[in-house]
C-alpha positions in Angstrom: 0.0 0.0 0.0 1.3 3.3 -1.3 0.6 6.7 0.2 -0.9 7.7 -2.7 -2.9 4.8 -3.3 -4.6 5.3 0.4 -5.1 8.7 -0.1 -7.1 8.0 -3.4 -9.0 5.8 -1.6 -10.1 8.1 1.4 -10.5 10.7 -0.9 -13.0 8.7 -3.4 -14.6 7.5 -0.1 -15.6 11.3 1.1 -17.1 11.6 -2.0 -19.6 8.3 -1.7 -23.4 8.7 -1.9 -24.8 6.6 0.3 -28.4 7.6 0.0 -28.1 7.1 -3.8 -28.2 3.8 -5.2 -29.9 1.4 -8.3 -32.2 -1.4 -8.9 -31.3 -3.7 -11.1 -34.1 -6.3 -11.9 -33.2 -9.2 -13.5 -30.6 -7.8 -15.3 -28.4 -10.8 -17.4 -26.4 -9.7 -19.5 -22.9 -9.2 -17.8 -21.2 -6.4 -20.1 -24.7 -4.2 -19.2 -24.7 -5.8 -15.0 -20.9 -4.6 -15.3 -21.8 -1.3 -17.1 -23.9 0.0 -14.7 -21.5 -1.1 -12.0 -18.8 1.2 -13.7 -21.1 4.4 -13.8 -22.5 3.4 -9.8 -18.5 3.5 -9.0 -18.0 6.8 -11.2 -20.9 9.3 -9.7 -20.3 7.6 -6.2 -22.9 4.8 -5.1 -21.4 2.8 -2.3 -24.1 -0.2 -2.7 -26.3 -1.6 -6.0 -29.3 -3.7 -5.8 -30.1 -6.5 -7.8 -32.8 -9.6 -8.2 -31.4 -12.2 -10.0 -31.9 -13.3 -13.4 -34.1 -16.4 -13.6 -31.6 -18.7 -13.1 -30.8 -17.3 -9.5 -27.4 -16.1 -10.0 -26.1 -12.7 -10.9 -24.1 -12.2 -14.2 -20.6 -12.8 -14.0 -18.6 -9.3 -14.0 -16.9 -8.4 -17.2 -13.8 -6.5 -18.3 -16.8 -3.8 -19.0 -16.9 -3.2 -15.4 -13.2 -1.8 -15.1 -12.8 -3.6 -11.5 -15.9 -1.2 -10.5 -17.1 -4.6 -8.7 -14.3 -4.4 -6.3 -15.4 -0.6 -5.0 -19.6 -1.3 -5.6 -21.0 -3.5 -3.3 -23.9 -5.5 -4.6 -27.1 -6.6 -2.1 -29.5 -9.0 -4.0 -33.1 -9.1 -3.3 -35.7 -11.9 -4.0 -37.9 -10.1 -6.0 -38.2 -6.1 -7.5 -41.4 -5.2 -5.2 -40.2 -7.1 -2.0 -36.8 -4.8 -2.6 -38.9 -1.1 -3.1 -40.7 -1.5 -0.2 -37.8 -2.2 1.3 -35.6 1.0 -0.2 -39.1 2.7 0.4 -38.6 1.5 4.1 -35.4 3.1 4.7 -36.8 6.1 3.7 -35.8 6.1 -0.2 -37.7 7.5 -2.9 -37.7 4.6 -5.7 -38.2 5.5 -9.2 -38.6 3.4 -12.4 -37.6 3.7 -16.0 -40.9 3.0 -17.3 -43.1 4.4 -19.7 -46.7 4.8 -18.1 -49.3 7.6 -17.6 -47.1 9.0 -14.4 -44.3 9.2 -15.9 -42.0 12.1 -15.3 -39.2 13.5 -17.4 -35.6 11.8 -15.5 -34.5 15.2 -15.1 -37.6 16.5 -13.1 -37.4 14.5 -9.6 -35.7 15.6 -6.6 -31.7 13.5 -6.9 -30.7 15.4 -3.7 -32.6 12.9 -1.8 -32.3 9.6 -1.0 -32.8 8.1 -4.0 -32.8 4.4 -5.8 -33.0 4.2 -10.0 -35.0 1.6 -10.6 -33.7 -0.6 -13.9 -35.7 -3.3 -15.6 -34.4 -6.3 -17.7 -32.8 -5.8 -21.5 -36.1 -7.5 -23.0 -39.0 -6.7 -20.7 -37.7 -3.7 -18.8 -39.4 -2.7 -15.4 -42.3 -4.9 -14.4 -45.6 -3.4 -14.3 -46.0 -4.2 -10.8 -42.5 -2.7 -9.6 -43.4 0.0 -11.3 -46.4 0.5 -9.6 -44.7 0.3 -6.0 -42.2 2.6 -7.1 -42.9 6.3 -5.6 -42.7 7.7 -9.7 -41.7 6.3 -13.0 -39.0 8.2 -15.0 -38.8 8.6 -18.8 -35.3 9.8 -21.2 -37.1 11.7 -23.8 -36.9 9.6 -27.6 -36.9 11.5 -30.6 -36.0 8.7 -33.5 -37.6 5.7 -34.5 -36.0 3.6 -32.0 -37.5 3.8 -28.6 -35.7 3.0 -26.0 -32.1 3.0 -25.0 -29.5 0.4 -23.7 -30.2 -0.3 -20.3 -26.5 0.5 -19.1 -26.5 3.8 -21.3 -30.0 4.5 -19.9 -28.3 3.9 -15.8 -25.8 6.0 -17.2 -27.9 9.3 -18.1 -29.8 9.1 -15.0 -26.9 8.8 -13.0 -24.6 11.7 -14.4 -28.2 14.0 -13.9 -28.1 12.9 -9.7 -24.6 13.7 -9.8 -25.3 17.2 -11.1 -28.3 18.1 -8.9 -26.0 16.4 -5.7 -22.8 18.6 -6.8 -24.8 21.7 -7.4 -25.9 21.0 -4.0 -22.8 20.5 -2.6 -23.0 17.1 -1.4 -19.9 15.9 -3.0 -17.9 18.3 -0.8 -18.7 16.9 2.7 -18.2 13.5 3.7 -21.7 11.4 3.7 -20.0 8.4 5.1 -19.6 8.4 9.4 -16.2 8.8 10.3 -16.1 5.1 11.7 -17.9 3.7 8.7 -15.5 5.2 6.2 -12.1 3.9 8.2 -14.1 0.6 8.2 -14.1 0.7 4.5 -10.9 2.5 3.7 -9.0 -0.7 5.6 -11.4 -3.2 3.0 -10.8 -1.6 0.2 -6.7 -1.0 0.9 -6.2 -4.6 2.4 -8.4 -6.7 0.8 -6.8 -10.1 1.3 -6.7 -9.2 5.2 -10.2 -7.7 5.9 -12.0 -11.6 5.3 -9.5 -12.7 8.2 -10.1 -10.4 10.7 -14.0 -10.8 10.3 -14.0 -14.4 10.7 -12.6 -14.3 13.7 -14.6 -11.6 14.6 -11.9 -9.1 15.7 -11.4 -5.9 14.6 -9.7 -3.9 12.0 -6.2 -2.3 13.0 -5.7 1.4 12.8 -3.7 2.9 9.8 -1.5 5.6 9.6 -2.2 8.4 7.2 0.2 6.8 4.6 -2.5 3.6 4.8 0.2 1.2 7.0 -1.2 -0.8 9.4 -0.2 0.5 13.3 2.0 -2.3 15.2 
C-alpha cells in the first residue's frame, strides 16, 4: 500500500453517496450488469441492488466493469417489489424507467434525496407491478424511430443527472459516510486479502497511519 494509493481511496470514499443507489431487476447480461456497476463506482454509489436473473445467480462481472465490482458493493433481493418496499422503508424514494401515464421527465425529480433508480431487464424492462410500487416512474425523452435505449446507457444518463443536482448541492464536498464507517471501509478496500480474516474471527480492523500502513 502506497501513500498515494490510500489517499485515493479516502478521498474517493468522502465523496460516496450513500443515499443514492440502483435497482437492477433481473438484469443478465454481464457487459450491461458490469456497465452499470462502472457508472454506480463513477458518480459515487457505495451499494447496487439487484434480483437475479431467472436462473438465481447474478451475471458474472466483465472487463466492461473496469474492477468497478471491487469498489460497488452488490445486495441482492428476491424479488423487484419485496426490494422497493424495502428502499421505500429506509426512507428512499424509488423511481422506475418506465413508460406509463405518471411518468416524469428523469430530469424532473428531486436526486438530492435519498434516491434508488429503478432498472428493468434488457427485454421486458421494469415490471408493471415494480413499477407501480415505485414512488414515480421516470422517462429519457426519444426523438427517432428507436424507442428506448440500452439499459447501461440508460443507468448512465440518470446517473450523471443525480450527480449534477448532488454537486450543485454540494454534497460531493462533505463526507456522507460516518467517520467510523468510512475507516471501516478505507481498511477493506486497501487490504483486501486481510479484511475476510479479521471478520471471521470476529476481531477488529487495525488502525492505519495516514500513509495507509497498518499500526503495530
Amino acid at each position: 500500500m502506497t501513500p498515494e494509493r490510500y489517499e485515493k481511496i479516502r478521498r474517493v470514499l468522502r465523496r460516496r453517496q450513500p443515499t443514492l443507489t440502483v435497482l437492477m431487476d433481473e438484469v443478465n447480461k454481464p457487459h450491461n450488469f458490469s456497465a452499470i456497476l462502472r457508472t454506480c463506482d463513477a458518480v459515487g454509489v457505495l451499494t447496487a441492488h439487484a434480483v437475479p436473473p431467472k436462473s438465481g445467480t447474478l451475471p458474472t462481472f466483465d472487463a466492461t466493469s473496469g474492477s468497478a465490482h471491487k469498489w460497488v458493493a452488490v445486495q441482492k433481493h428476491p424479488d423487484a417489489v419485496s426490494a422497493v418496499r424495502a428502499l421505500q422503508g429506509q426512507g428512499v424514494q424509488v423511481l422506475a424507467t418506465h413508460l406509463s401515464q405518471r411518468s416524469l421527465d428523469y430530469r424532473e425529480p428531486d436526486y438530492t434525496r435519498p434516491t434508488c433508480v429503478l432498472l428493468g431487464a434488457e427485454k421486458w424492462g421494469v415490471s408493471d407491478e415494480a413499477a407501480d410500487a415505485a414512488d414515480a416512474n421516470i422517462i429519457i425523452p426519444m426523438f427517432g424511430m428507436v424507442q428506448s435505449l440500452n439499459v447501461s446507457v440508460a443507468a448512465a444518463t440518470i446517473l450523471f443527472e443525480a450527480q449534477r443536482q448532488r454537486l450543485s448541492a454540494g454534497m460531493y464536498d462533505t463526507p456522507q459516510l460516518a467517520p467510523a464507517e468510512l475507516d471501516r471501509l478505507a481498511f477493506e478496500w486497501a487490504y483486501p486479502d486481510l479484511a475476510p480474516g479479521y471478520r471471521d474471527r470476529g476481531e477488529r480492523y487495525p488502525a492505519l497511519d495516514e500513509a495507509g500502513q497498518i499500526v503495530r
